[in-house]
C-alpha positions as CSV (number, residue, x, y, z in Angstrom):
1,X,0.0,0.0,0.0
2,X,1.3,3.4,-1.0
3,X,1.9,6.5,2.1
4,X,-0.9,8.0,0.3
5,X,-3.4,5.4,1.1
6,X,-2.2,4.7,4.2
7,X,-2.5,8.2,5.5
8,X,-6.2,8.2,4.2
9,X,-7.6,5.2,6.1
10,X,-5.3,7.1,8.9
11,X,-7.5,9.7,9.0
12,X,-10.9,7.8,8.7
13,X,-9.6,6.0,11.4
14,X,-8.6,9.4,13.2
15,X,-12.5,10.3,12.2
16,X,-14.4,7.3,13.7
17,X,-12.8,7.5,16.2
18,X,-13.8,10.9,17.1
19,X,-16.8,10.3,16.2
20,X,-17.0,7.2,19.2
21,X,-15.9,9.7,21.4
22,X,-18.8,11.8,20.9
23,X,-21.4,8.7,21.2
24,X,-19.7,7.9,24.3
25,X,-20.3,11.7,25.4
26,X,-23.4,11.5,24.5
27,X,-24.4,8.4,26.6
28,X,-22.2,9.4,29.5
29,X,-23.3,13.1,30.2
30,X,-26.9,14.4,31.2
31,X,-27.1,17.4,28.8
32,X,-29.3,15.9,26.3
33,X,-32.0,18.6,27.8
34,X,-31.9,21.5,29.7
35,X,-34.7,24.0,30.9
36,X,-35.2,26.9,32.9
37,X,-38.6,26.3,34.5
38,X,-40.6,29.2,36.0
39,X,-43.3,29.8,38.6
40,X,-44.9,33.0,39.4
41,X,-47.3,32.5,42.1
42,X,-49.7,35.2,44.0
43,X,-48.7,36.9,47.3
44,X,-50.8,39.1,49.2
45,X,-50.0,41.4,51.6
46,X,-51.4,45.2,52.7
47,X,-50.2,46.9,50.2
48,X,-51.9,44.4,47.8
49,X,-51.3,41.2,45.5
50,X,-48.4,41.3,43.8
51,X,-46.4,38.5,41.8
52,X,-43.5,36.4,42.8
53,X,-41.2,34.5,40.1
54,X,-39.4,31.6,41.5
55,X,-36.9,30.1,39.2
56,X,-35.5,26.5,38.3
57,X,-32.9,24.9,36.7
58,X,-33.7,21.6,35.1
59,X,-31.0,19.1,32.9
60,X,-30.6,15.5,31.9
61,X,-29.3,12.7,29.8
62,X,-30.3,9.3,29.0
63,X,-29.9,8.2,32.2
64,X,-29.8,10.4,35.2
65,X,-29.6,14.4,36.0
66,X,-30.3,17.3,37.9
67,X,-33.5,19.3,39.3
68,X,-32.4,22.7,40.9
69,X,-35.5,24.6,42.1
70,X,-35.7,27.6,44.0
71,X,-39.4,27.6,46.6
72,X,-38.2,31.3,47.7
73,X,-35.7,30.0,49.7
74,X,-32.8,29.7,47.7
75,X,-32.3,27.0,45.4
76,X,-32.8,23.2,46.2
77,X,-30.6,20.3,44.6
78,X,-32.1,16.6,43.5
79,X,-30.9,14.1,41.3
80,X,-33.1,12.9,39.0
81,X,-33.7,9.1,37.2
82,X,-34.9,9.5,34.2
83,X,-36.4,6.0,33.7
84,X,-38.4,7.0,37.1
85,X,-39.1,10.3,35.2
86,X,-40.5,8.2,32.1
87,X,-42.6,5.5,34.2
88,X,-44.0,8.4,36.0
89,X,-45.8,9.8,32.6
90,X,-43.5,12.7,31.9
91,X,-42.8,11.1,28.2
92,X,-42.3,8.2,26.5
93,X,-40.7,5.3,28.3
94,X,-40.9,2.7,25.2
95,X,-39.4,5.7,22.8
96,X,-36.5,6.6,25.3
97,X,-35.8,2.9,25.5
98,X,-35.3,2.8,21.7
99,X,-33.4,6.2,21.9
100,X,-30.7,4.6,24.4
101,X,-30.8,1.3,22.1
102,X,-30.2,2.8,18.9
103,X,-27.4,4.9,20.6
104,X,-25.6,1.7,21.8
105,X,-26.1,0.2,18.9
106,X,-24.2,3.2,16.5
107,X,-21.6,3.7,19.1
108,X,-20.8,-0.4,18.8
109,X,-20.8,-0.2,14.8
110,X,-18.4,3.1,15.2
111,X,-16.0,1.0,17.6
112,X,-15.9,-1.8,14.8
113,X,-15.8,0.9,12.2
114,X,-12.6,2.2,14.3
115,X,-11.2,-1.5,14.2
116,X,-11.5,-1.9,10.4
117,X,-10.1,1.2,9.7
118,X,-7.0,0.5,10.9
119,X,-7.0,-3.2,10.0
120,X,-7.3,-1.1,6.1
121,X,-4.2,1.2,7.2
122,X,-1.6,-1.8,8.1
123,X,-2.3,-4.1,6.1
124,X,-3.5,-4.4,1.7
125,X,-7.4,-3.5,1.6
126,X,-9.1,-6.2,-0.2
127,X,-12.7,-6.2,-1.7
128,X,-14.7,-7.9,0.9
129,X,-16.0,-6.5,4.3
130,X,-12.5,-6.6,6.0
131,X,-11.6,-3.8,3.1
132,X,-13.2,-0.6,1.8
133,X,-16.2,-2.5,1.2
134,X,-16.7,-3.5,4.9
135,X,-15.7,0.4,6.1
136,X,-19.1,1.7,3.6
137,X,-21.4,-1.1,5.8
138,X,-20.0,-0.5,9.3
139,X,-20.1,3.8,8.9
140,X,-23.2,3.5,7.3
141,X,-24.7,1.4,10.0
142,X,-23.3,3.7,12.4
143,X,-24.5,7.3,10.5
144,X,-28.0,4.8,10.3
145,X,-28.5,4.5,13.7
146,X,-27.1,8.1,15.2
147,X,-29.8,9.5,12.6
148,X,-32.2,7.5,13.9
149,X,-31.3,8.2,17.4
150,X,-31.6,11.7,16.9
151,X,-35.3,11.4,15.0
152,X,-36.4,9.6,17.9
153,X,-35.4,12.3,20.7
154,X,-36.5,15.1,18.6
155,X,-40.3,13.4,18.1
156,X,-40.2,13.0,22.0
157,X,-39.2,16.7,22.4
158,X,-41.3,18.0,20.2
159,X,-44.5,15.9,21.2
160,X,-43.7,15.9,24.7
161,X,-40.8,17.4,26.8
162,X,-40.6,20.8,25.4
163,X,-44.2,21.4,26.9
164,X,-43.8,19.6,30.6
165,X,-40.8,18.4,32.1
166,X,-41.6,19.2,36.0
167,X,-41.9,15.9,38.4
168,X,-46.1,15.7,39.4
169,X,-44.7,17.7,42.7
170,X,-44.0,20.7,41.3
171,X,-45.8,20.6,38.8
172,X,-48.8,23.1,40.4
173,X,-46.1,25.6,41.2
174,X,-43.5,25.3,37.9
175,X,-43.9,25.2,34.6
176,X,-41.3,24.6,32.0
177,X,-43.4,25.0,28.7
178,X,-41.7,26.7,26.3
179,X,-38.4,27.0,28.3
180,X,-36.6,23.9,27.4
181,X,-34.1,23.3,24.5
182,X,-31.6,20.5,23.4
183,X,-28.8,20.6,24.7
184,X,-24.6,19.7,23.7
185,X,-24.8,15.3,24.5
186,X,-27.8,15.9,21.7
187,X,-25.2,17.8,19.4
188,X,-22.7,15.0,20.0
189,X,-24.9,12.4,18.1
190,X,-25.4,15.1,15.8
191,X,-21.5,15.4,14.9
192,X,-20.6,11.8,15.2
193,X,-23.4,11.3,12.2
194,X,-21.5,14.0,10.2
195,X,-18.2,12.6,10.9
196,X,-19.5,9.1,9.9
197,X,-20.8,10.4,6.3
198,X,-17.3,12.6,5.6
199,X,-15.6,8.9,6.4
200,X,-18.4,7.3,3.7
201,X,-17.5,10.2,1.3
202,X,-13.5,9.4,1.5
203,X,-13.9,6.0,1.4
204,X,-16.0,6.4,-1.6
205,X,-13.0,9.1,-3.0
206,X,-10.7,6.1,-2.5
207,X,-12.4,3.5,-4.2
208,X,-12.5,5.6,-7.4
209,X,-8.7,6.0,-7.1
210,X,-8.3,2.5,-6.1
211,X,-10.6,1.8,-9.2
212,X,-8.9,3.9,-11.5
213,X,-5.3,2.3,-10.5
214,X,-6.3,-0.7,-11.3
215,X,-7.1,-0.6,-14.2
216,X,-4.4,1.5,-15.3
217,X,-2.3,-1.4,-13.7
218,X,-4.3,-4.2,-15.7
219,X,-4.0,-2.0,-19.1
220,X,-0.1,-2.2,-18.3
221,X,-0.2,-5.2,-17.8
222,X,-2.2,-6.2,-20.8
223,X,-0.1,-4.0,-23.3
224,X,3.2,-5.5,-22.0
225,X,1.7,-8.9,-22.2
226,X,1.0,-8.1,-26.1
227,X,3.9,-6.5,-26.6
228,X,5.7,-9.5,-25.2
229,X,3.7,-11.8,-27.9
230,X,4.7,-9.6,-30.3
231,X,8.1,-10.0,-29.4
232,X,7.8,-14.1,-29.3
């Protein structure tokens, strides 16, 4: 294999396995969502009824995260489960499920992805799934089921948690409709899918040189072949 080539499955390599980072990012942090709820609740005293906003700051992941409400008092700290959250009504336990599953399952195929590509740097690519062929099926799996990951958590944001996010408890005095937005582990799936597509696009760049070098090598070898009959 020539420097050239080498370097290039180099850099897919480098680019999955940024790209693994980010899944892993993305399942380890609890910044998928954050919010700012708000409550603004009726006091009366003698000089009349006047209102008074109490603030909240609310973020989470996949798997676990942090409420941080303020009753007047200053601001009180709980950590939150967000499979408790789910089976408690506050969205969609059987689409988060697939959420988490289709995550796994991109970050394995970007791992695998990660493996190939530098199986393809030190050694001779060859046309099966071990070569370039098998880096177009493993990225493509992997951009397949980031995509997918990130359909399914924007349906259950849009449907669901951008209107209520607030545990039943709170829920007379807070209210976080309309003040709740995606947050950076969402962007990390995001950018791992985009890192996955440039690695498709280079691979794809590389089989049409590796194409077109072949056959310049086979039309060598044909017209020397002929010229060596010629010759006899």
């Amino acid at each position: 294999m020539d420097r050239k080539t080498c370097r290039i499955f180099t850099l897919i390599f480098l680019l999955t396995t940024t790209a693994f980072i980010l899944l892993i990012v993305s399942l380890s942090t609890n910044y998928w969502l954050t919010s700012h709820p708000v409550s603004v609740v009726t006091s009366s005293n003698i000089q009349g009824s006047h209102n008074v906003s109490s603030k909240g700051f609310i973020h989470f992941g996949l798997f676990q995260g942090t409420q941080s409400m303020n009753y007047g008092l200053g601001y009180r700290h709980t950590r939150i489960n967000v499979a408790t959250q789910a089976g408690r009504g506050l969205f969609n336990f059987g689409l988060w499920v697939t959420v988490i599953v289709c995550d796994v399952i991109a970050t394995v195929w970007s791992f695998v992805a990660a493996g190939f590509a530098v199986l393809n740097a030190a050694t001779k690519p060859i046309e099966t799934v071990a070569g370039p062929l098998g880096l177009y099926l493993w990225n493509g799996l992997a951009v397949l089921f980031s995509m997918v990951t990130l359909i399914l958590y924007v349906i259950l944001f849009l449907s669901e948690m951008q209107y209520n996010i607030i545990p039943p408890e709170d829920k007379a005095r807070f209210t976080s409709d309309g003040y709740s937005q995606l947050s950076y582990s969402f962007y990390c799936v995001l950018f791992a899918s985009l890192l996955f597509s440039a690695n498709i696009l280079v691979v794809f760049v590389l089989g049409t040189r590796c194409t077109v070098v072949k056959r310049q090598a086979e039309d060598f070898n044909e017209h020397a072949a002929d010229a060596g009959v010629m010759m006899y």
